[in-house]
C-alpha angles and dihedrals in degrees: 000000000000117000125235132239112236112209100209118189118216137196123290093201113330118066088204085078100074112106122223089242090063094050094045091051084047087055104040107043121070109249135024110225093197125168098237112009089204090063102040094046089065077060108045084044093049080060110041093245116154103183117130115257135211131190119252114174143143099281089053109035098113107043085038095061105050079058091047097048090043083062098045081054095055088050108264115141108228133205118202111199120174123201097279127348139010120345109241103033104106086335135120088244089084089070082052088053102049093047082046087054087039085049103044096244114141128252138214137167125207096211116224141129118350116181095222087056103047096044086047094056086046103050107076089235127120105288092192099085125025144157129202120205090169100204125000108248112261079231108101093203098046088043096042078056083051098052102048093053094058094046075084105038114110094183110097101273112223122190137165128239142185115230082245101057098029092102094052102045086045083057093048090046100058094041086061111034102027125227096337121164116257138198111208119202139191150153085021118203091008137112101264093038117164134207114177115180106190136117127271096252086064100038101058092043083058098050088052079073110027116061101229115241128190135018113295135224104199108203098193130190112255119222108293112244087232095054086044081056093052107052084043088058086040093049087045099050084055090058121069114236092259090052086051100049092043086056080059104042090047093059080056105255110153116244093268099049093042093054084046093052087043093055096050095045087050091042087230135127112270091230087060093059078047098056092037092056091051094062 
């Protein structure tokens, strides 16, 4: 009978965060997957768990998994730990998950912290609707596509940064997405934990002057509905009414339902684009 891969979730900060679940599956299944076994050792040993451990990380993820999922097969029971938080989330767990589900090897996850989550609730900004990118890819032309897209996002934005990095991405931020609040996180759970709502143009006058320390969650404020409104409306009042209506007409829309639309982007009475059209 195959085995099953177990997702635990470990503390971001606070060891007092680890739940009980998480230390009882450590201790039960037969081999520990974890990101950086020097790290994770100072855990297990926090704990008194005594299960083997191997490395999975990013530079091994492929070749590593096939091994870990032969073992599942055979009928070994795996836990995959990352660094700090939960496997998966801008983790190379995410590649292990996807060969179990290829495979057919169960999958569970022990629920616990996640940095993005915590730093959200924390923020002050809409939790609704939300979006995580985790960290900007080091490539200029992949991020500058990033970027672009989420000059229109109007979900909170949450991404992920290195103390290193933090002015730069903060510069990049605000060229593309203008003066937007942000919620800056960071030492999450600790004892000098920070949280610093604020808006980019700030921020990165205050890091001129502050070195930054720490890894950041950045919790940013999405596109208002209101401004996406207005650049619609904007876009619209640069169109005649016939180019309008043949936008509409070419995505297929019938006469009626187009006017209608027309009418609504332009904030006018459909009889008017009616009007308007007759002439």
């Amino acid at each position: 009978m195959a085995g099953k891969l177990y997702l635990c979730a470990t503390p971001i900060g606070n060891l007092g965060d680890m739940t009980p679940r998480v230390v009882e599956t450590l201790n039960m299944v037969d081999v520990i997957a974890a990101e950086d076994t020097r790290n994770s050792i100072k855990l297990l040993n926090h704990f008194d768990i005594h299960t083997p451990m191997t490395s999975y990380h990013e530079y091994n993820k492929v070749e590593k998994a096939h091994q870990l999922i032969g073992q599942m097969l055979n009928g070994q029971n795996i836990a995959l730990i990352t660094d700090a938080g939960t496997p998966a989330i801008s983790d190379p767990g995410e590649v292990l998950v996807t060969m179990c589900h290829e495979q057919g090897v169960t999958v569970t996850s022990l629920p616990g912290p996640a940095a993005c989550i915590t730093a959200l609730t924390l923020s002050g900004l809409p939790t609704r609707r939300f979006c995580f990118e985790g960290f900007l890819p080091a490539e200029k032309k992949e991020k500058a596509v990033i970027l672009k897209e989420l000059q229109n996002e109007s979900r909170t934005i949450i991404l992920y940064e290195a103390p290193h990095h933090l002015v730069r991405t903060l510069e990049e931020l605000y060229n593309a997405l203008g003066n937007r609040k942000i919620t800056l996180c960071r030492e999450l759970t600790k004892k000098f934990e920070t949280v610093f709502p604020t808006t980019l143009e700030k921020a990165l006058v205050y890091y001129e002057e502050e070195e930054p320390r720490g890894e950041y969650v950045l919790v940013v404020e999405g596109k208002s509905l209101e401004e996406k409104r207005q650049e619609e409306i904007a876009s619209w009042e640069d169109m005649s009414v016939e180019e309008h209506m043949a936008y509409y007409l070419s995505q297929g829309m019938d006469e009626k339902s187009a006017m209608k639309q027309v009418a609504k982007d332009r904030g006018v009475g459909k009889r008017d684009i009616y009007q308007q059209l007759k002439l």
